[in-house]
N, CA, C and O of each residue as an XYZ file, in Angstrom:
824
protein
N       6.053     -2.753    -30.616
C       5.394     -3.983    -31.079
C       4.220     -4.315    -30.159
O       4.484     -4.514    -28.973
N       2.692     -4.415    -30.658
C       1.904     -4.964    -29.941
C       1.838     -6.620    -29.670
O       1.996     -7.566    -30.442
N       1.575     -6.565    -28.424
C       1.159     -7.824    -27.715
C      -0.072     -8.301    -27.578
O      -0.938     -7.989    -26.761
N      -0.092     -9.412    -28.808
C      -1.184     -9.775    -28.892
C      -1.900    -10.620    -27.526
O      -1.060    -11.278    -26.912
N      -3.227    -10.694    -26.999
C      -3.267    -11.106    -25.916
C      -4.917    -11.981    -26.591
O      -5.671    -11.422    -27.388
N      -5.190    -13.642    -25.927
C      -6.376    -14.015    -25.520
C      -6.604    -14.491    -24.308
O      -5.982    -15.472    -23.899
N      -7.416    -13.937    -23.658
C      -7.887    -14.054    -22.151
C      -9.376    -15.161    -22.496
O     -10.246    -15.321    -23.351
N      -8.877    -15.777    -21.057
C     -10.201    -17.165    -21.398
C     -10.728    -17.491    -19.654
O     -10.195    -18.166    -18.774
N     -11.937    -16.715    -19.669
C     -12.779    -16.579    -17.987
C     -14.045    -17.099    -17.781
O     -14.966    -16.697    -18.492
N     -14.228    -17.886    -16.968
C     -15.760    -18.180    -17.502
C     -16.777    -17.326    -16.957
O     -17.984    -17.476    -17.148
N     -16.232    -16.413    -16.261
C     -17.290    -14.926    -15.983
C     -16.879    -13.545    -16.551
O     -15.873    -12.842    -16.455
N     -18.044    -13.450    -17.166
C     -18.529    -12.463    -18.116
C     -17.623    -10.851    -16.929
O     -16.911    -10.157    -17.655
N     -17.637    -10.525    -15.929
C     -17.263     -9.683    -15.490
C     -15.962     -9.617    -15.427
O     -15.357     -8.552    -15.551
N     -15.353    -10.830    -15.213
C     -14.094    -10.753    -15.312
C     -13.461    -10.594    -16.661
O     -12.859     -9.528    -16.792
N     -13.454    -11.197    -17.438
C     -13.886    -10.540    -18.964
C     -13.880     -9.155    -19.350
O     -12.971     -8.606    -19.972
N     -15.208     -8.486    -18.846
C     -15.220     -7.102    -18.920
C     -14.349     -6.223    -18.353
O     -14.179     -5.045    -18.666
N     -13.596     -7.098    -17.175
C     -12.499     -5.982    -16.563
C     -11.718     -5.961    -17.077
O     -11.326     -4.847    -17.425
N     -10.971     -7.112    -17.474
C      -9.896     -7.643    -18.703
C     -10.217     -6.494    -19.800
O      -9.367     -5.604    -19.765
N     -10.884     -6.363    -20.434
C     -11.123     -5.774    -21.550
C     -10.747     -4.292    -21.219
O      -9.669     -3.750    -21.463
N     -11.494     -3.918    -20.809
C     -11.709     -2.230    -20.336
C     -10.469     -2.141    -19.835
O     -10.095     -1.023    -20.190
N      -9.522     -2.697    -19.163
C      -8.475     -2.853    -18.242
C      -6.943     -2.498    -19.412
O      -6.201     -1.517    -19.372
N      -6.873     -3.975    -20.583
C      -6.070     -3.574    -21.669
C      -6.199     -2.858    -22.329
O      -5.232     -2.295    -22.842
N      -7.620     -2.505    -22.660
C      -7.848     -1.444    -23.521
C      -6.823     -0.113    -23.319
O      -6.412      0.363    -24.377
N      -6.476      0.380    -22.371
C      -5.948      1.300    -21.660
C      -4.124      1.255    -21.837
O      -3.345      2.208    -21.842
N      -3.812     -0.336    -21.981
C      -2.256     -0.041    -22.151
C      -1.911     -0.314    -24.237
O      -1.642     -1.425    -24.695
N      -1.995      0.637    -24.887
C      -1.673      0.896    -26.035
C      -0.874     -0.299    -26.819
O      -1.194     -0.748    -27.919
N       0.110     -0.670    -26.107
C       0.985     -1.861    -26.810
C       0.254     -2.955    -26.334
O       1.061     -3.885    -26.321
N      -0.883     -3.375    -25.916
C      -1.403     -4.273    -26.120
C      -2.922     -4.622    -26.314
O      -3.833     -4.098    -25.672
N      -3.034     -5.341    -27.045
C      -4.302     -5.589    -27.408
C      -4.959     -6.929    -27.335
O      -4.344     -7.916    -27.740
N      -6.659     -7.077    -26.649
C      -7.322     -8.441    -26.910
C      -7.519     -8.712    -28.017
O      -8.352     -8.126    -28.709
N      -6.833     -9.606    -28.389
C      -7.568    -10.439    -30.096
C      -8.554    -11.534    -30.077
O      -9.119    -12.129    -30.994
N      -8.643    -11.697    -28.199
C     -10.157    -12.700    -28.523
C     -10.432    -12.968    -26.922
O      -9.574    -12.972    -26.039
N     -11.795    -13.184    -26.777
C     -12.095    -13.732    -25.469
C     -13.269    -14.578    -25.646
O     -14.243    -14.621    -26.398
N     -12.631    -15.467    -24.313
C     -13.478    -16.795    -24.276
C     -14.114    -17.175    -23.174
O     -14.116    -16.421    -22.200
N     -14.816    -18.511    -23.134
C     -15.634    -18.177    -21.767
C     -15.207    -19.372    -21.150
O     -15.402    -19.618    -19.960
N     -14.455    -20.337    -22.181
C     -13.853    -21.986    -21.923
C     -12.637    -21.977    -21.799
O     -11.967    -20.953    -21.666
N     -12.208    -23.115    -21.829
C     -10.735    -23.889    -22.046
C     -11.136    -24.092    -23.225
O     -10.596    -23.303    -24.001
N     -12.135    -25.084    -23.921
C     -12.207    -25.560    -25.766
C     -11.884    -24.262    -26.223
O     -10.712    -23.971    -26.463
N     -13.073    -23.217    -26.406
C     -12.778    -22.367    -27.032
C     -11.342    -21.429    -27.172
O     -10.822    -20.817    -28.105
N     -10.966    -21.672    -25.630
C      -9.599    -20.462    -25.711
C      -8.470    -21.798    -26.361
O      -7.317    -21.476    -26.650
N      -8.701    -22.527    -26.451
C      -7.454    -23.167    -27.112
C      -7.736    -23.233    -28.626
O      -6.776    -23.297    -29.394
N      -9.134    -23.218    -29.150
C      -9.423    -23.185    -30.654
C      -8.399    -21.975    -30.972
O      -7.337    -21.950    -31.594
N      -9.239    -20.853    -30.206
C      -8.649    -19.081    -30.537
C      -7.441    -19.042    -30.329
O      -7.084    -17.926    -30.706
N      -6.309    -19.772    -29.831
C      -5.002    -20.307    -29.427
C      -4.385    -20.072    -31.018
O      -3.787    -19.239    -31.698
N      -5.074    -21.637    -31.094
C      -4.451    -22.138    -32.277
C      -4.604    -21.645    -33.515
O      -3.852    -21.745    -34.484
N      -5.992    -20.920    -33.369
C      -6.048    -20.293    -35.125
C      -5.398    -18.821    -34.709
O      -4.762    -18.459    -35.699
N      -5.284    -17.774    -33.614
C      -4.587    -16.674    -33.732
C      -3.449    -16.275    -33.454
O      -3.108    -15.095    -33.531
N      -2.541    -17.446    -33.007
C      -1.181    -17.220    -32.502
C      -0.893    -16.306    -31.373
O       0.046    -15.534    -31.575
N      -1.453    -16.228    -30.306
C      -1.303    -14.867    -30.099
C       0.191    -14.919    -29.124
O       0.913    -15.851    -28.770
N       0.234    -13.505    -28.912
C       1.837    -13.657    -27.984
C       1.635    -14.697    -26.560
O       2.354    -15.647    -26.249
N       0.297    -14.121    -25.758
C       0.123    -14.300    -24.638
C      -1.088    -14.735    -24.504
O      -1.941    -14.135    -25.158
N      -1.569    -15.975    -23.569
C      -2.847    -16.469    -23.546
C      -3.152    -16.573    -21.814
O      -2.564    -17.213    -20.942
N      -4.191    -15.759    -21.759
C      -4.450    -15.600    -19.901
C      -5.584    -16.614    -19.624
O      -6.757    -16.491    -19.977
N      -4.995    -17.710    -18.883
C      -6.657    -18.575    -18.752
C      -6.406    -18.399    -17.514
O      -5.348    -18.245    -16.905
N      -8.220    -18.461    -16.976
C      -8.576    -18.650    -15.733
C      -8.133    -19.777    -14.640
O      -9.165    -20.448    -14.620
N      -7.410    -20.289    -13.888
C      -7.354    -21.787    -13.530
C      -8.733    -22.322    -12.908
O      -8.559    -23.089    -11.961
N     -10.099    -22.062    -13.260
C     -11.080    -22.800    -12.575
C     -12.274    -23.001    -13.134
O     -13.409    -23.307    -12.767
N     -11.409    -22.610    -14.648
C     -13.150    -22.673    -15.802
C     -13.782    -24.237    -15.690
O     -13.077    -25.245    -15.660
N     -14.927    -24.230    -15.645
C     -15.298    -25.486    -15.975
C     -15.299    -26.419    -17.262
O     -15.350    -25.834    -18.344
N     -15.255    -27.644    -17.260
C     -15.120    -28.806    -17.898
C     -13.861    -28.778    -18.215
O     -13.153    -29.594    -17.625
N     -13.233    -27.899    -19.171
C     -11.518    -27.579    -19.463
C     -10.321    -26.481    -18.552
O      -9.806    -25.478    -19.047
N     -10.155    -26.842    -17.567
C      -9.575    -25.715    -16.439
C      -8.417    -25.410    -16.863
O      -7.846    -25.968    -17.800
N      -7.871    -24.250    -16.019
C      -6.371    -23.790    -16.930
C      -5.633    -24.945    -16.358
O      -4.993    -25.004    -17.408
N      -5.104    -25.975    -15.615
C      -4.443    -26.938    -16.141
C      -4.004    -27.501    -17.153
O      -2.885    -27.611    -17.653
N      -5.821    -28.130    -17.615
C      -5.757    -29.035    -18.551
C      -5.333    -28.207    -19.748
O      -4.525    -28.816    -20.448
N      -5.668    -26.902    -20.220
C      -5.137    -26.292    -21.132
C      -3.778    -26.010    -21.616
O      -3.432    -25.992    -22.798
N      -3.045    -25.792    -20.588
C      -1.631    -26.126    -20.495
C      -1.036    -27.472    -20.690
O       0.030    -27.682    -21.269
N      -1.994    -28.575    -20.033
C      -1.615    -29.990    -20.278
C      -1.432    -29.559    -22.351
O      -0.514    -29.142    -23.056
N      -2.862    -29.968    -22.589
C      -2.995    -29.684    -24.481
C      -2.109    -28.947    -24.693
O      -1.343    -29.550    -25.444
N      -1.649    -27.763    -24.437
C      -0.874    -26.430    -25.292
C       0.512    -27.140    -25.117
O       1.350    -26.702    -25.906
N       0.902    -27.993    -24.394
C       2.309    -28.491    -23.866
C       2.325    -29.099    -25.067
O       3.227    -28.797    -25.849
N       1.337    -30.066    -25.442
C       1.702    -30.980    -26.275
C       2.037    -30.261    -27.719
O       2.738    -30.966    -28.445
N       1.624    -28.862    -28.315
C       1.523    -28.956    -29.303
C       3.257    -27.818    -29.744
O       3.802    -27.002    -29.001
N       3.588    -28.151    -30.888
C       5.457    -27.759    -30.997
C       5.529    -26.159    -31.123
O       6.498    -25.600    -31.636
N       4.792    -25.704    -30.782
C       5.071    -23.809    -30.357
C       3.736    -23.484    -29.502
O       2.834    -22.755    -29.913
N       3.753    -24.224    -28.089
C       2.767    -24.017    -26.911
C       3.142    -21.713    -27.108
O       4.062    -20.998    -27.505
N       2.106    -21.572    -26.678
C       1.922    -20.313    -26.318
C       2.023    -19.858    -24.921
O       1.505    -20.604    -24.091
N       2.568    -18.818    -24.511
C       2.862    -18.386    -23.601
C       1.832    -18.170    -22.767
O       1.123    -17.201    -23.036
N       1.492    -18.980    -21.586
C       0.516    -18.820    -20.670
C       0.655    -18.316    -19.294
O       1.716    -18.448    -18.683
N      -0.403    -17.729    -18.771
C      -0.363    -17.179    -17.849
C      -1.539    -17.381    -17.291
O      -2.577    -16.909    -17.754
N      -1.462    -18.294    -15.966
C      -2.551    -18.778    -15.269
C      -3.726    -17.609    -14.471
O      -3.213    -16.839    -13.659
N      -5.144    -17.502    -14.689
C      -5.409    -16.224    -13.691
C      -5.926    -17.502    -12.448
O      -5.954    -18.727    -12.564
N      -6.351    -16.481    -11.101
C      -6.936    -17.446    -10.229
C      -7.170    -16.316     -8.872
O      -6.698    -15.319     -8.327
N      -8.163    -17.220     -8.821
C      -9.105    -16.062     -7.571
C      -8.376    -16.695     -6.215
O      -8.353    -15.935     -5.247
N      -7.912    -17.715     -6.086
C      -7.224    -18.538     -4.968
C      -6.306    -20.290     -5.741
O      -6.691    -21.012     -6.661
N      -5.340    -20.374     -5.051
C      -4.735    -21.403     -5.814
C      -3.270    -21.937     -4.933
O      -2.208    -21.324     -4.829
N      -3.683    -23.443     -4.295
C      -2.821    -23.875     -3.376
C      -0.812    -23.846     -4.210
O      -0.777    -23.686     -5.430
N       0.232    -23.964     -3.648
C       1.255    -24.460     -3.700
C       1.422    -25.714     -4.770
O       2.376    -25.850     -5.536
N       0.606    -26.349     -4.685
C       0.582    -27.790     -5.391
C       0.490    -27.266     -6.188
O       1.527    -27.178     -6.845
N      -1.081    -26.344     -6.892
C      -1.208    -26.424     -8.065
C      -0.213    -25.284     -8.366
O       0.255    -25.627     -9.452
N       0.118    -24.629     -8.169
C       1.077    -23.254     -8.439
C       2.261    -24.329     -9.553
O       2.417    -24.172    -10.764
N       3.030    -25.505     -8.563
C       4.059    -26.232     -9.204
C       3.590    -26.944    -10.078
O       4.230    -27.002    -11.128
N       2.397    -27.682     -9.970
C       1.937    -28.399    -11.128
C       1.809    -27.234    -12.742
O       2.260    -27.518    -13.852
N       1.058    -25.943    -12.348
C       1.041    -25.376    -13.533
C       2.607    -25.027    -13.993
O       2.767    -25.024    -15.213
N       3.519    -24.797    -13.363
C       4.652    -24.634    -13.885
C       5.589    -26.079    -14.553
O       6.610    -26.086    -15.241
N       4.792    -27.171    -14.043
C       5.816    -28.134    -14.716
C       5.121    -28.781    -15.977
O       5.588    -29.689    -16.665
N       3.582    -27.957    -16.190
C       2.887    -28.072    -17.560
C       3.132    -26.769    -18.201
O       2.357    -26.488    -19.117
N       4.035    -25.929    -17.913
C       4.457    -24.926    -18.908
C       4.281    -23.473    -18.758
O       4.844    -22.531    -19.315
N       2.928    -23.556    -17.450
C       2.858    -21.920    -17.275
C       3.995    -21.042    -16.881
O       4.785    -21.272    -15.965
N       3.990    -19.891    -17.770
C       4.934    -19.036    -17.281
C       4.813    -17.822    -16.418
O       5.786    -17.097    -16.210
N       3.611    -17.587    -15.906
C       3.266    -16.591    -14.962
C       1.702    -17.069    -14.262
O       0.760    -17.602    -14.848
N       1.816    -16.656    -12.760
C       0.683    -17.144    -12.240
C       0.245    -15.724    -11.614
O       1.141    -15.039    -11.119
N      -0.936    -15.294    -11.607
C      -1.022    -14.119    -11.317
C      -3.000    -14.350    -10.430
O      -4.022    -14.914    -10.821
N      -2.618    -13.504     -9.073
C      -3.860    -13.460     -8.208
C      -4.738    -12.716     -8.843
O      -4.279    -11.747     -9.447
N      -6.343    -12.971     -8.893
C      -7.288    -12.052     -9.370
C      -7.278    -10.529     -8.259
O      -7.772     -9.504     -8.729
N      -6.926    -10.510     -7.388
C      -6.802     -9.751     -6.260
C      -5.554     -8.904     -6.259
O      -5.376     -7.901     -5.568
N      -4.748     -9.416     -7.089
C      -3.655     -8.224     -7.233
C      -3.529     -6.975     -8.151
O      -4.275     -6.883     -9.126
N      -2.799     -6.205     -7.932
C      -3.356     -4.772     -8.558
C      -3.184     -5.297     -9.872
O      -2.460     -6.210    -10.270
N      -4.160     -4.387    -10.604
C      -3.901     -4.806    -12.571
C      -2.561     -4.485    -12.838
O      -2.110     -5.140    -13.777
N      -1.728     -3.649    -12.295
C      -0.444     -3.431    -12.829
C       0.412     -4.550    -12.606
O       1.370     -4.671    -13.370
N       0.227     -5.470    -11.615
C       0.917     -6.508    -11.972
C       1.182     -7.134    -13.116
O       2.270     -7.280    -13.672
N      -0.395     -7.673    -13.590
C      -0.514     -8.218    -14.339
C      -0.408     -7.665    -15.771
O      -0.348     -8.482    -16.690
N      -0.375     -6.106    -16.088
C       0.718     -5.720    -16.715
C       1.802     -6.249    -17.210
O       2.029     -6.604    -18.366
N       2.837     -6.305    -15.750
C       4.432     -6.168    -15.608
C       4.341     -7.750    -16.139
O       5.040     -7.962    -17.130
N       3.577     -8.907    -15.627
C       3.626    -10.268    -15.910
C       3.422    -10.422    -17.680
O       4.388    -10.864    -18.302
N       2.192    -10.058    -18.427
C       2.277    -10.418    -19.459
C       3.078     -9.561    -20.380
O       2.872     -9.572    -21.593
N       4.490     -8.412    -19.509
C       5.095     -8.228    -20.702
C       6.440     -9.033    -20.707
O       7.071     -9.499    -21.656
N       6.787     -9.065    -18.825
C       7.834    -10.457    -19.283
C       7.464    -11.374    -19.866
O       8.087    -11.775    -20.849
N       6.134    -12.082    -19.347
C       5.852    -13.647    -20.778
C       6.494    -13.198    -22.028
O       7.607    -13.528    -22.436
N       5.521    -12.287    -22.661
C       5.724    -11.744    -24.177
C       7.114    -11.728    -24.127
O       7.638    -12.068    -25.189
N       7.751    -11.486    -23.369
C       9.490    -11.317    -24.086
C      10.135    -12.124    -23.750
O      11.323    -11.884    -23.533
N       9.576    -13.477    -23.565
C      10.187    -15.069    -23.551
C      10.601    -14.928    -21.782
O      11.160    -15.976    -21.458
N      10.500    -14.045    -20.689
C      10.814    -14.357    -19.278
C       9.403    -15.112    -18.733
O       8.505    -15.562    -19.445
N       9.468    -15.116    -17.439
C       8.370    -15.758    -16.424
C       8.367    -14.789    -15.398
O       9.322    -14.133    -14.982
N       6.904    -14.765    -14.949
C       6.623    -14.158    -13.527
C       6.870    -14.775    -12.473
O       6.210    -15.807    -12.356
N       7.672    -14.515    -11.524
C       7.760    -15.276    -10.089
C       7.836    -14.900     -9.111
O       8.676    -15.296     -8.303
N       6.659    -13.686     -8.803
C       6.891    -13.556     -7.792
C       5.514    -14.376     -6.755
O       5.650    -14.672     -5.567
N       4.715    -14.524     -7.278
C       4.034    -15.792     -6.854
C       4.592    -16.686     -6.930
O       4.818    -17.200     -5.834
N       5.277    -17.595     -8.416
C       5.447    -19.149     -8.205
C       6.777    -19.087     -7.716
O       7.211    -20.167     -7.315
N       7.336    -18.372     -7.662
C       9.092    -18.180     -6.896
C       8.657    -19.266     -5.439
O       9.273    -20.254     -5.041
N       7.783    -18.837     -5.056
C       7.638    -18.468     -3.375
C       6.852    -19.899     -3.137
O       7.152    -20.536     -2.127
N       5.856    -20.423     -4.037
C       5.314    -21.418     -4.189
C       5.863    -23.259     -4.735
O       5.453    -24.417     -4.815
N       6.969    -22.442     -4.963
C       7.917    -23.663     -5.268
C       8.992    -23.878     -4.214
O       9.544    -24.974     -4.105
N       9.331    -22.721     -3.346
C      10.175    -22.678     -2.377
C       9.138    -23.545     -1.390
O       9.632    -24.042     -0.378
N       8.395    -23.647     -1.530
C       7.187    -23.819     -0.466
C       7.340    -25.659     -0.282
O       7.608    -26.414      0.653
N       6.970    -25.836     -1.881
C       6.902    -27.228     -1.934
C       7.801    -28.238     -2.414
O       7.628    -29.411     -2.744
N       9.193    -27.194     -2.351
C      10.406    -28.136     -2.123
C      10.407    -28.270     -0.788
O      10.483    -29.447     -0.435
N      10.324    -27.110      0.490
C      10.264    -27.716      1.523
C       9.797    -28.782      1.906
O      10.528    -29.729      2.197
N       8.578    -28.828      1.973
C       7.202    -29.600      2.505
C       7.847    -31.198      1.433
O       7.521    -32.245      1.992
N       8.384    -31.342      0.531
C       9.037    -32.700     -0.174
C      10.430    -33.043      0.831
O      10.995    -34.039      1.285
N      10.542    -31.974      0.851
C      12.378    -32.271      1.795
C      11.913    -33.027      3.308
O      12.562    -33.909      3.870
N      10.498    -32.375      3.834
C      10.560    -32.610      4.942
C       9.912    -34.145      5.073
O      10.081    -34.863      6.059
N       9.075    -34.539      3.793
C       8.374    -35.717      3.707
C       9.519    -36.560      3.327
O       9.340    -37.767      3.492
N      10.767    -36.151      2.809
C      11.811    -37.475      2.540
C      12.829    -37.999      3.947
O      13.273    -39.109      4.243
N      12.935    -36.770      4.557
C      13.892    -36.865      5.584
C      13.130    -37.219      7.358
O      13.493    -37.720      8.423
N      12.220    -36.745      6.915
C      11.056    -36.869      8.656
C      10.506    -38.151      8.304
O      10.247    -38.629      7.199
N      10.363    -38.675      9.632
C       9.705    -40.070      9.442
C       8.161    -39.206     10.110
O       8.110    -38.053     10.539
N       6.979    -40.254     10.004
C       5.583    -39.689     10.385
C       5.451    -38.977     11.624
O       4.947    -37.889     11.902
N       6.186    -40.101     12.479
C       5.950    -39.268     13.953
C       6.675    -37.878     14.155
O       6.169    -36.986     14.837
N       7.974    -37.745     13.474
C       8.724    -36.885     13.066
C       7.732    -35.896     12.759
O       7.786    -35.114     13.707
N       6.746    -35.452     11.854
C       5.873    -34.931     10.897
C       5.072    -34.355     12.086
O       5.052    -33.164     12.398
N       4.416    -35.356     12.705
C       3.706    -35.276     13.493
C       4.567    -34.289     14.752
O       3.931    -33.306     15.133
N       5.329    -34.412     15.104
C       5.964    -33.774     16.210
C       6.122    -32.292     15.789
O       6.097    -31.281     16.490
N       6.261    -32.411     14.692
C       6.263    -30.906     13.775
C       5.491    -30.168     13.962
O       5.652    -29.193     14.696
N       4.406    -30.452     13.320
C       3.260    -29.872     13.451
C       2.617    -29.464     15.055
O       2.557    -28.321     15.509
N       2.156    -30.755     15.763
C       2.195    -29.911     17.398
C       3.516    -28.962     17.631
O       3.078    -28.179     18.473
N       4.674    -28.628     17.418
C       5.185    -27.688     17.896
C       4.788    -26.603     17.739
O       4.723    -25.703     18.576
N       4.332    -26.584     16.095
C       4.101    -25.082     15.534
C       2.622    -24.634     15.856
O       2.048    -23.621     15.457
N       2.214    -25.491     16.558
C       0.538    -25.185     16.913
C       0.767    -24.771     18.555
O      -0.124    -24.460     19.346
N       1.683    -24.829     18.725
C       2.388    -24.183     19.855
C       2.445    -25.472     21.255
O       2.963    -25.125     22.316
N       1.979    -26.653     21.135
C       2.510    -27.416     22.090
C       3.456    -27.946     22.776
O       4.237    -28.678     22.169
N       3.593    -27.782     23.837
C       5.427    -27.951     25.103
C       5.157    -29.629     25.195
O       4.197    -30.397     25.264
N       6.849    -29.692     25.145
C       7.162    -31.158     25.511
C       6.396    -32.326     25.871
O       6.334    -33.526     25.602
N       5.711    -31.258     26.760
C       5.071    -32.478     27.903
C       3.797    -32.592     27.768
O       3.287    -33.332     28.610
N       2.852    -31.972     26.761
C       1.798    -31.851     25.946
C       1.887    -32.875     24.636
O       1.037    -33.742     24.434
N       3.097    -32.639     23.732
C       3.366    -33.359     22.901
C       3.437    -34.703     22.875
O       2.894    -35.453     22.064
N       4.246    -35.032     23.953
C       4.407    -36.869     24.640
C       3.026    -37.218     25.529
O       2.994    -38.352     26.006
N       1.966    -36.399     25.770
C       0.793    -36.666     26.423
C       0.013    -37.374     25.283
O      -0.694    -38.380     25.235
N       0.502    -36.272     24.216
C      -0.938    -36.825     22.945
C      -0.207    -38.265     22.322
O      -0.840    -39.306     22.147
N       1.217    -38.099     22.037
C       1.495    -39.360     21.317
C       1.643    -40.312     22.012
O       1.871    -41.361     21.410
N       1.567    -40.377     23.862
C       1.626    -41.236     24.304
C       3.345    -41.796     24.692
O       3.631    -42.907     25.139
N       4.274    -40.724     24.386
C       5.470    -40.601     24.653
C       6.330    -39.744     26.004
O       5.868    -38.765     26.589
N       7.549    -40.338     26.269
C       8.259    -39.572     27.582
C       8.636    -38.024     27.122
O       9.554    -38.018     26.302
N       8.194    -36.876     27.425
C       8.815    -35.699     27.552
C      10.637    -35.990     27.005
O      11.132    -35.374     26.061
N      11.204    -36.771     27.625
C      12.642    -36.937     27.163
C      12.831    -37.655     25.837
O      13.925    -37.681     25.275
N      11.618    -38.304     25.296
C      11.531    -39.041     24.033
C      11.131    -38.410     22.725
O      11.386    -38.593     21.535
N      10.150    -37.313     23.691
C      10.132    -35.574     22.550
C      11.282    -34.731     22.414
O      11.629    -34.003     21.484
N      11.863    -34.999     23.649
C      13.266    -34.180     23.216
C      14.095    -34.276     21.986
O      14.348    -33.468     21.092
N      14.513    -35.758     22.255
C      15.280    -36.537     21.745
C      14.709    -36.575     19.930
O      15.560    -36.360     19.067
N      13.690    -36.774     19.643
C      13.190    -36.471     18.175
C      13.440    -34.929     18.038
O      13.978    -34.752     16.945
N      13.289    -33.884     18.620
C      13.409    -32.431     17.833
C      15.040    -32.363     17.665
O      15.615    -31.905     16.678
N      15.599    -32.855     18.704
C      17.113    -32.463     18.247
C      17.576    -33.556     16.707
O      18.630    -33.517     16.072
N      16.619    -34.261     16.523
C      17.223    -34.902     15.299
C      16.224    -34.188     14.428
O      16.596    -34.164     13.254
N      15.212    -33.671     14.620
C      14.346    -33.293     13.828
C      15.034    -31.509     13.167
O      14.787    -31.146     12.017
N      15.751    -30.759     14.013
C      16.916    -29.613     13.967
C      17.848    -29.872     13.080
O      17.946    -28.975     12.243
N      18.749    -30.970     12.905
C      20.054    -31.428     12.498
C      19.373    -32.185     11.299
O      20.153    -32.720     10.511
N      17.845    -32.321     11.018
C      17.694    -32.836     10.057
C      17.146    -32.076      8.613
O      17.358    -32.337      7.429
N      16.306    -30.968      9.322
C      16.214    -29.370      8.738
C      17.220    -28.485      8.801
O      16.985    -27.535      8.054
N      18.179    -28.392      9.338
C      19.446    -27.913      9.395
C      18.926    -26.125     10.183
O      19.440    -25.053      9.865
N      17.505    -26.382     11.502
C      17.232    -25.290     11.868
C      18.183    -25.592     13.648
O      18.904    -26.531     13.984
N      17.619    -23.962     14.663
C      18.867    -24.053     15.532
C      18.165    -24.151     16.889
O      18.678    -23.951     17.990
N      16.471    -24.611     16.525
C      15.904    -24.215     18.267
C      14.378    -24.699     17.280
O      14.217    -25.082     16.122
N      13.314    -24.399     18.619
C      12.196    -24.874     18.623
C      11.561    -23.417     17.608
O      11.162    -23.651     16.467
N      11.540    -22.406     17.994
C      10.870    -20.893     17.692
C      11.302    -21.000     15.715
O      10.434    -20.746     14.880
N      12.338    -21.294     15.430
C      13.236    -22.008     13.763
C      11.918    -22.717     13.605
O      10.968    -22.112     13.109
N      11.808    -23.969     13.999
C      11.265    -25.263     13.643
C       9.504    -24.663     13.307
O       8.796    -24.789     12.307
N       9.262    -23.998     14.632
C       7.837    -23.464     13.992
C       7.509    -22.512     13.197
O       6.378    -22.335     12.744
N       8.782    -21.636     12.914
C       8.875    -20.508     11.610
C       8.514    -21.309     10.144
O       7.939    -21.132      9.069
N       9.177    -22.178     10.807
C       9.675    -23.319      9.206
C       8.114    -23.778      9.069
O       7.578    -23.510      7.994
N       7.507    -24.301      9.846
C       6.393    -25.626      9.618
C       5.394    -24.733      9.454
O       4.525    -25.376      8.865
N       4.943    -23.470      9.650
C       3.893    -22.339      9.918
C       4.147    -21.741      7.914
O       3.234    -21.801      7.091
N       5.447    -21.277      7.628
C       5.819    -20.919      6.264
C       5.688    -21.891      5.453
O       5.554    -21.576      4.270
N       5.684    -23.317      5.794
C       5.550    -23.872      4.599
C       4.963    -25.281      4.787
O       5.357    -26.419      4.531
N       3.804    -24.718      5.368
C       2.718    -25.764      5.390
C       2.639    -27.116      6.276
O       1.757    -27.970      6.188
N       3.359    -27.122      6.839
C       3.952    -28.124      7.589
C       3.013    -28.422      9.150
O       3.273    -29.316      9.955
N       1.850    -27.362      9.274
C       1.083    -27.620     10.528
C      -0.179    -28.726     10.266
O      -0.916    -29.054     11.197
């Protein structure tokens, strides 16, 4: 069964790689390309297709907002965000407007292969947003449970500052920095200082 595919870039080269690129895997085929968000959601809606690849950074209509629209309508199409760079935030935001695969312009084309044939067969890609949601449940866990200075103490650790550096800048006793990391440990449920800056360095926390 071919997989119908519309890809929507607002550069013409990227486009052309797309093209020349599927051309090559037999079970699937472009049934349209666009240079917008309007247009790739017109070509959406009048061609059904299995799989719809938007860019996340086209102008006026970005792959967000396209996903916002496609959410709304009662058989959204299977999307798959492209993106030349793209923070944590937006990684979760496109997944809680419906995208089902987020895929780097920088990663080999065979990825993006392997991604639009799980979409097509009703799965999701995650090995980007897997990692990107792990990311920013942390960074929420640590904003509910850390108070600011807490936050703050965080971050100078993992930028590599000692005790007595740390209580210099905030204006605190060396024993008053102590005393916050061991609650700041038992509150991340990590077992030492070298933990705490693994943690804040992986997931944004400097």
């Amino acid at each position: 069964m071919t997989i119908r595919i519309v890809i929507a870039d607002d550069h013409p080269v990227v486009r052309r790689g797309l093209l020349q690129f599927f051309a090559d895997e037999p079970e699937m085929e472009i049934v349209a390309e666009c240079a917008d968000g309007e247009s790739a959601l017109a070509e959406t809606a009048r061609l059904s297709p299995d799989v719809l690849i938007a860019d996340l950074r086209m102008p006026a209509v970005n792959g967000l907002e396209v996903l916002r629209r496609l959410k709304e309508s009662p058989h959204p199409t299977p999307t798959v965000l492209l993106a030349g760079n793209i923070s944590d935030e937006e990684v979760v935001k496109a997944v809680a407007l419906g995208a089902k695969g987020v895929v780097l312009k920088e990663m080999a084309p065979a990825l993006l292969v392997q991604c639009v044939r799980a979409v097509a067969s009703g799965g999701v890609w995650l090995e980007k947003m897997g990692r990107a949601i792990e990311n920013e449940q942390a960074r929420k866990r640590a904003r509910e449970v850390l108070t600011p200075r807490e936050r703050e103490i965080v971050s100078m650790v993992a930028r590599g500052f000692s005790n007595r550096e740390v209580g210099e800048r905030l204006s605190i006793s060396e024993g008053t920095v102590k005393t916050h990391l061991h609650t700041i440990y038992e509150k991340l449920g990590l077992r030492g200082r070298v933990q705490l800056a693994n943690y804040a360095r992986e997931n944004g926390l400097t």
